[in-house]
C-alpha positions as CSV (number, residue, x, y, z in Angstrom):
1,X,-6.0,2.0,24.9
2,X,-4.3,5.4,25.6
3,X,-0.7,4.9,26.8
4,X,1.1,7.7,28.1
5,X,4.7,7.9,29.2
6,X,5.9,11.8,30.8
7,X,9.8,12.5,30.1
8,X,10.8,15.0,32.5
9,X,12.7,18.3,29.8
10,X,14.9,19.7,32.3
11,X,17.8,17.9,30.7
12,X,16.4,18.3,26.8
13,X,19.0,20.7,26.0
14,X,22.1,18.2,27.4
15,X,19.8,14.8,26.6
16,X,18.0,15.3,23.4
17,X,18.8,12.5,22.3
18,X,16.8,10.7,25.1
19,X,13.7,12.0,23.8
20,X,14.8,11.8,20.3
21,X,15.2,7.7,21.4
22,X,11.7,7.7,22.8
23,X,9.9,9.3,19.7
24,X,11.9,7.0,17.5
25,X,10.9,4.0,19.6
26,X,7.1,4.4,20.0
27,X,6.9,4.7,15.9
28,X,8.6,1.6,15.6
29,X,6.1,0.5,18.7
30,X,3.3,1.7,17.4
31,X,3.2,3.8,14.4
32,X,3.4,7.4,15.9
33,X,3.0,9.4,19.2
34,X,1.3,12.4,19.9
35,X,3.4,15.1,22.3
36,X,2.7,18.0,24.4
37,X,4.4,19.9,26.8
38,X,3.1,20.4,30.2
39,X,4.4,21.2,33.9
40,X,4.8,18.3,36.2
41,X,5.1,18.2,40.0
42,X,5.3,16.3,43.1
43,X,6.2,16.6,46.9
44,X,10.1,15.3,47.9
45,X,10.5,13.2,51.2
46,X,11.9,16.5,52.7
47,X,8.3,18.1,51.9
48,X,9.3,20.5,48.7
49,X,7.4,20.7,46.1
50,X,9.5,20.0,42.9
51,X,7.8,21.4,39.5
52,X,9.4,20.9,36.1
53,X,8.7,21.2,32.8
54,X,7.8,17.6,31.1
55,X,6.7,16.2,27.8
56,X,3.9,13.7,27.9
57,X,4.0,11.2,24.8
58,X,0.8,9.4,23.7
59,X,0.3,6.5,22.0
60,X,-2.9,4.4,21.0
61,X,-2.6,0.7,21.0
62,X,-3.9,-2.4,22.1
63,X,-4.4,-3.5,25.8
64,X,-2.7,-6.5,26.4
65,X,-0.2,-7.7,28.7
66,X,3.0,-7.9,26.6
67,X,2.4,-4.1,25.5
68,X,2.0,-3.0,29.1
69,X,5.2,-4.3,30.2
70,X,7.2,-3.2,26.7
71,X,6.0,0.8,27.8
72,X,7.1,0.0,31.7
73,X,10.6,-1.3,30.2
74,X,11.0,2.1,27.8
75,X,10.0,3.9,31.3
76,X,12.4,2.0,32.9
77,X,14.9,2.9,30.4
78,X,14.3,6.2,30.4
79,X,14.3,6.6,34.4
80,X,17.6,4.8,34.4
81,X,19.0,7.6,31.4
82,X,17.8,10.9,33.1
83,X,18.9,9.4,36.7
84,X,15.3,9.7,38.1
85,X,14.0,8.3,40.9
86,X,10.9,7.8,39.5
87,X,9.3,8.0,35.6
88,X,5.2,8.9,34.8
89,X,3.9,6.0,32.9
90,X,-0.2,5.4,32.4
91,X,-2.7,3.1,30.8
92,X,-6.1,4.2,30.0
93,X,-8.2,1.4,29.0
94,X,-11.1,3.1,28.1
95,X,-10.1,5.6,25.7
96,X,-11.2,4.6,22.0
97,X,-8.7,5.9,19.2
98,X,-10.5,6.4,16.4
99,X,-8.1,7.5,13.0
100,X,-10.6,9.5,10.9
């Protein structure tokens, strides 16, 4: 499975070491991650569109249960340290990681 998890960067300068927490956590996980940059966006209850710069973190691993819900409780984590009301977080079941 392909797990990813999308930390917002607008607070990377002040909150480095979030990020730095979450690369550090998903090697322990899972033996590495794979990040890019990308631009993120999404309409507030007042009907503005909000865009921000993001960093999406991947991570191949198993699909089971107890994995699912260790990546919602990092997301959870890291919603609670940014003070966001919400934090990207998906499961792709179908992708096979192959390490060639």
């Amino acid at each position: 499975m392909l797990a990813t998890l999308i930390v917002p960067q607008a607070t990377l300068a002040t909150n480095a070491s979030i990020h730095e927490n979450v690369r550090d956590w998903l090697c322990d996980q899972f033996g590495g991650f794979t990040a890019h940059d990308a631009t993120g966006g999404w309409k507030a209850p007042g009907g503005a569109v909000i865009v921000e710069p993001v960093t999406c973190y991947d991570v191949a691993c198993e699909d089971t249960a107890e994995i699912r819900e260790r990546l919602r409780t990092m997301a959870r984590r890291v919603k609670a340290d940014l003070g966001q009301e919400c934090v990207y977080l998906a499961f792709n079941p179908s992708v096979q990681v192959e390490f060639i």
